[in-house]
C-alpha positions as a Markdown table, in Angstrom:
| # | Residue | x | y | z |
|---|---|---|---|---|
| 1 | Unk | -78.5 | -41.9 | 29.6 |
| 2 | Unk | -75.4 | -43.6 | 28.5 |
| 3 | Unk | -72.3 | -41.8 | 28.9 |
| 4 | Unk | -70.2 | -44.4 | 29.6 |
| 5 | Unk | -71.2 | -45.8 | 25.6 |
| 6 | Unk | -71.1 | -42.0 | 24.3 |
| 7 | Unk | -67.3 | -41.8 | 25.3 |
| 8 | Unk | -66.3 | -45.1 | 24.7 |
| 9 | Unk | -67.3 | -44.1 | 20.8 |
| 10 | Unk | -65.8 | -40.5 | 21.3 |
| 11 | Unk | -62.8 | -42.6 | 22.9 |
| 12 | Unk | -62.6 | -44.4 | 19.8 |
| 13 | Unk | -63.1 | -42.0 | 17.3 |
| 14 | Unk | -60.2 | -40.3 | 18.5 |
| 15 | Unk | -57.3 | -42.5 | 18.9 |
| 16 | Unk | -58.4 | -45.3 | 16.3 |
| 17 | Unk | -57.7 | -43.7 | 12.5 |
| 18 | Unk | -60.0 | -46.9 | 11.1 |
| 19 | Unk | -62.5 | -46.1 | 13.9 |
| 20 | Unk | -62.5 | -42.3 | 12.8 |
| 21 | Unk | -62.8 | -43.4 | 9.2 |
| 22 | Unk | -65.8 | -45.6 | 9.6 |
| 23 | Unk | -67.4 | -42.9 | 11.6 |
| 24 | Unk | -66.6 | -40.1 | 8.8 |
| 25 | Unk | -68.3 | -42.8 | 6.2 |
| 26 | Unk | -71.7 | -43.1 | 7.9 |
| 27 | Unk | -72.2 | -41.8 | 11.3 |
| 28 | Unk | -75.9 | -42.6 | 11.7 |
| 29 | Unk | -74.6 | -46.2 | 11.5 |
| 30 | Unk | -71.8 | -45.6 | 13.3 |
| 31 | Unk | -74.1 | -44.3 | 16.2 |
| 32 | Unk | -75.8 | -47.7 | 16.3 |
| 33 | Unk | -73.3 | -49.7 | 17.6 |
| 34 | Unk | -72.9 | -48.7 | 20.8 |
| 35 | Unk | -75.8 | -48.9 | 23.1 |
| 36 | Unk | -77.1 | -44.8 | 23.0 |
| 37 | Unk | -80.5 | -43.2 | 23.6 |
| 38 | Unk | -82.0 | -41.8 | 20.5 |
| 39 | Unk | -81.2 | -38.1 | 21.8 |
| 40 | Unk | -77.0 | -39.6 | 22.4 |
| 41 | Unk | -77.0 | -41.5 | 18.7 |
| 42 | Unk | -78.4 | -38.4 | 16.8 |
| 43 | Unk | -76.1 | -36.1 | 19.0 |
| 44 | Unk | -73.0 | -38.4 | 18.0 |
| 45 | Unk | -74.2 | -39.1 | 14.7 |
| 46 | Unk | -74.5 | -35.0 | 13.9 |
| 47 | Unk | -71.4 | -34.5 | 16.3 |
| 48 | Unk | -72.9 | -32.2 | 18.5 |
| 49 | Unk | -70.7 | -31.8 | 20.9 |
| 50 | Unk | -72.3 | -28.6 | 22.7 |
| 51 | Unk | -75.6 | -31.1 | 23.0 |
| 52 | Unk | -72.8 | -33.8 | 24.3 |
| 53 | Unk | -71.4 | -31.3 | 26.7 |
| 54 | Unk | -74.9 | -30.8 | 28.5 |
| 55 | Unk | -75.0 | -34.9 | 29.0 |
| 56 | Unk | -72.2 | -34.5 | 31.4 |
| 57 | Unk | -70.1 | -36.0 | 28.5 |
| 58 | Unk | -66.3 | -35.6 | 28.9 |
| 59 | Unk | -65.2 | -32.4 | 26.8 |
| 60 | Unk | -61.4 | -33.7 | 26.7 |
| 61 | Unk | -63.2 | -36.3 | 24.7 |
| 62 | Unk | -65.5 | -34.1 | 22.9 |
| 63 | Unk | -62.8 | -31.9 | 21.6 |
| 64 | Unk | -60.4 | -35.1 | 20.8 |
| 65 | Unk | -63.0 | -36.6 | 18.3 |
| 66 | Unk | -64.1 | -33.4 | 16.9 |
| 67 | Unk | -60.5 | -32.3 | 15.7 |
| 68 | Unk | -60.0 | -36.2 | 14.6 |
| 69 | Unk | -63.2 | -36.1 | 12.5 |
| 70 | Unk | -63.1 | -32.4 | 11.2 |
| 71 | Unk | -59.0 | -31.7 | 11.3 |
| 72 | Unk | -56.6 | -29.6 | 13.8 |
| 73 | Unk | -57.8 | -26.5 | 12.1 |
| 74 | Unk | -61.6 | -26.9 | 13.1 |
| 75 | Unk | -61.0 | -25.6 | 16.9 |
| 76 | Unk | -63.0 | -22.6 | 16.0 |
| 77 | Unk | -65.8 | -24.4 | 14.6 |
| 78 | Unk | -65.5 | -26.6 | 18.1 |
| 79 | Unk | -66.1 | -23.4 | 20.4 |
| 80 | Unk | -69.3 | -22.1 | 18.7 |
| 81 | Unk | -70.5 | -25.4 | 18.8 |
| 82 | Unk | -70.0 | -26.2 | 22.1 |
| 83 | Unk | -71.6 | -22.3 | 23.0 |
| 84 | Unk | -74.7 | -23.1 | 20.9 |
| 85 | Unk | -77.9 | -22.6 | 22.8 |
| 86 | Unk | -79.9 | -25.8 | 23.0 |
């Protein structure tokens, strides 16, 4: 497991508008350039943040990138996927 790479790209997601943009253009390839487990890339890549969450992944971050890539009004959509069962 790689946290430490999952928020570093979460980290730059959501303070870096370019970063964000690139991500929002292709996140599969995003994912790949930080150094992720399959299980971290796909999570990142499909921005999973519930299957984030249960990596011991910051949620400050989690919810910081989320409302960066989908927009302030997306909170809802950020709590049921956090609470999705696995």
């Amino acid at each position: 497991m790689s946290t430490n790479a999952l928020e570093k790209a979460l980290w730059q997601i959501g303070t870096s508008p370019a970063e964000c943009t690139r991500y929002r253009s292709d996140p599969a390839a995003y994912a790949t350039d930080f150094r992720l487990d399959a299980g971290e890339r796909k999570a990142l890549a499909e921005l999973d943040v519930g299957a984030m969450a249960r990596r011991d992944t910051s949620t400050l971050l989690l919810m910081m990138a989320f409302l960066a890539v989908r927009g302030p009004d997306s909170m809802g959509e950020y709590m049921q996927s956090m609470h999705r069962p696995a």
